[in-house]
C-alpha positions as a LaTeX table, in Angstrom:
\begin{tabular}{lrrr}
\hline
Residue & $x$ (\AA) & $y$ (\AA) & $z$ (\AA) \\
\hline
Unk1 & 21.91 & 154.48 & 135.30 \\
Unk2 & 23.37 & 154.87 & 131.69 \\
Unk3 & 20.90 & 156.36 & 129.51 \\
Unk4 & 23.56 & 157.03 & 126.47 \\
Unk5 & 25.11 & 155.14 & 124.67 \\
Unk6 & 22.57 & 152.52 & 124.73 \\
Unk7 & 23.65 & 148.69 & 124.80 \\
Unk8 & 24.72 & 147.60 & 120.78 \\
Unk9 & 25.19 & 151.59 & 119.62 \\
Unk10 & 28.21 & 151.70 & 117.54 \\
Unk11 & 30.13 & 154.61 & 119.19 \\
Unk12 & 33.47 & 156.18 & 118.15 \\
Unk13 & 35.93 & 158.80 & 119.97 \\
Unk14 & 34.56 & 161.13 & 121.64 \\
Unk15 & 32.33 & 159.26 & 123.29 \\
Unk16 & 29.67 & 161.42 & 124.69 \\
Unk17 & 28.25 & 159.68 & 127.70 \\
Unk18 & 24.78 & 160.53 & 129.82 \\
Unk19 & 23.13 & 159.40 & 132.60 \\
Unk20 & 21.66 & 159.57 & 136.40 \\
Unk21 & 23.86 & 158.99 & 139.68 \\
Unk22 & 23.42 & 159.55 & 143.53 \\
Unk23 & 26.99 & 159.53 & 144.33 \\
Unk24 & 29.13 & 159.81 & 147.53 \\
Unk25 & 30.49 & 163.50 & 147.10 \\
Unk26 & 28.94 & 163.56 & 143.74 \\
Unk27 & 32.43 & 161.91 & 142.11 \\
Unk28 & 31.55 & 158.86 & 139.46 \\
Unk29 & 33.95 & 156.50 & 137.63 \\
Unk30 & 33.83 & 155.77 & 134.21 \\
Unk31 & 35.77 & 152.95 & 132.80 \\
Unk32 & 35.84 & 151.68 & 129.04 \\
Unk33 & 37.16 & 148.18 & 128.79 \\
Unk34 & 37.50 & 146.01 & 125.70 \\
Unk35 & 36.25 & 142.64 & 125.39 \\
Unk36 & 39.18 & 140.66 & 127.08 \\
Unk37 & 38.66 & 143.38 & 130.27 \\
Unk38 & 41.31 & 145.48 & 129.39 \\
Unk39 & 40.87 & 149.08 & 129.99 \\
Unk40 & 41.12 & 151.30 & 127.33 \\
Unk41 & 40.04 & 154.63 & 129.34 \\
Unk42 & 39.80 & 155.34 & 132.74 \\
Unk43 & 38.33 & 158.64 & 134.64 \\
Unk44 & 36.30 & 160.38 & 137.25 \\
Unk45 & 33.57 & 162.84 & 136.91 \\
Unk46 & 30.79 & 164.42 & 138.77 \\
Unk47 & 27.06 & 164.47 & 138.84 \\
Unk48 & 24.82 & 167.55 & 139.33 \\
Unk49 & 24.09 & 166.76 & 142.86 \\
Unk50 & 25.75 & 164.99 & 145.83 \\
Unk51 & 23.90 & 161.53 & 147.14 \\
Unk52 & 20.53 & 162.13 & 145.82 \\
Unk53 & 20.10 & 160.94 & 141.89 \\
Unk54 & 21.53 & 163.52 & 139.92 \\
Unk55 & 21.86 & 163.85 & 136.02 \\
Unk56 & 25.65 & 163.64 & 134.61 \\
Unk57 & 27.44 & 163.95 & 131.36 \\
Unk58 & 30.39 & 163.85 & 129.72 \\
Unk59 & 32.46 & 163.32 & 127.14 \\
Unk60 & 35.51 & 160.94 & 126.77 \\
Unk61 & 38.52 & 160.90 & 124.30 \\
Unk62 & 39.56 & 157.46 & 123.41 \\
Unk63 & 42.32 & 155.38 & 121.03 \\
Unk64 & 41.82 & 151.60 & 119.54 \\
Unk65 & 43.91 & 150.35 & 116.93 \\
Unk66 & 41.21 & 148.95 & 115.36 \\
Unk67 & 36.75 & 148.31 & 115.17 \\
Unk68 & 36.62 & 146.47 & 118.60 \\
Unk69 & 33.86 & 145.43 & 121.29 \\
Unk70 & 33.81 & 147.71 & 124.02 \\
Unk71 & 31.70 & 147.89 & 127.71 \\
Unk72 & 31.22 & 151.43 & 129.28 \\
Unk73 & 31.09 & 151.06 & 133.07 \\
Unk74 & 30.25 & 153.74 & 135.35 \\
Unk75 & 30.59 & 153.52 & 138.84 \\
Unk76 & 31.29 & 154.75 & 142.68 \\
Unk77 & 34.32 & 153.79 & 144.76 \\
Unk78 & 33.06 & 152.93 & 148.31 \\
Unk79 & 34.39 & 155.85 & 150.67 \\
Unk80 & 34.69 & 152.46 & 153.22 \\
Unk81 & 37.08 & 150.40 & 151.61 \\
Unk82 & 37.15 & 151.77 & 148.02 \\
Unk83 & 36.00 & 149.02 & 146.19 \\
Unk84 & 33.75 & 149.29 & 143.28 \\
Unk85 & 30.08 & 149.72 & 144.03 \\
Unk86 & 26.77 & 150.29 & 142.30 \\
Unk87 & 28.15 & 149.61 & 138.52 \\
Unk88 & 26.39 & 150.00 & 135.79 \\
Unk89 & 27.09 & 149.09 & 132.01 \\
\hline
\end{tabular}
């Protein structure tokens, strides 16, 4: 669960990022992509707790060359087969 930025805030670098996880080993993902899907940042971080929901925060340095749409996208990798589970944007 995201609960900052909210969806249509105009953000700018750094982006300061909040929210609530229960997370495997209490390690989350947070991706920024631009509107074609291509990802401008990449990188992990942790909640408060391990696998119960847990607050986290953070804050993430980024570079466009110019005003563009953006998705935020935090998520778990599945310690079974590493794939991307429970996203949120």
């Amino acid at each position: 669960m995201i609960d900052m930025p909210q969806p249509g805030d105009v953000v700018s670098s750094p982006l300061v990022i909040g929210g609530a996880a229960a997370a495997f080993e209490a390690v989350i993902q947070i991706t920024v992509v631009d509107a074609n899907g291509n990802e401008i940042i990449d990188q992990g971080d942790l909640t408060e707790e391990d696998q119960m929901l847990s607050p986290f925060d953070a804050t993430i340095a980024f570079v466009v060359e110019q005003e563009t749409d953006v998705c935020l996208q935090v998520y778990m990798y599945s310690p079974q087969d590493g794939s991307r589970t429970n996203i949120a944007q």
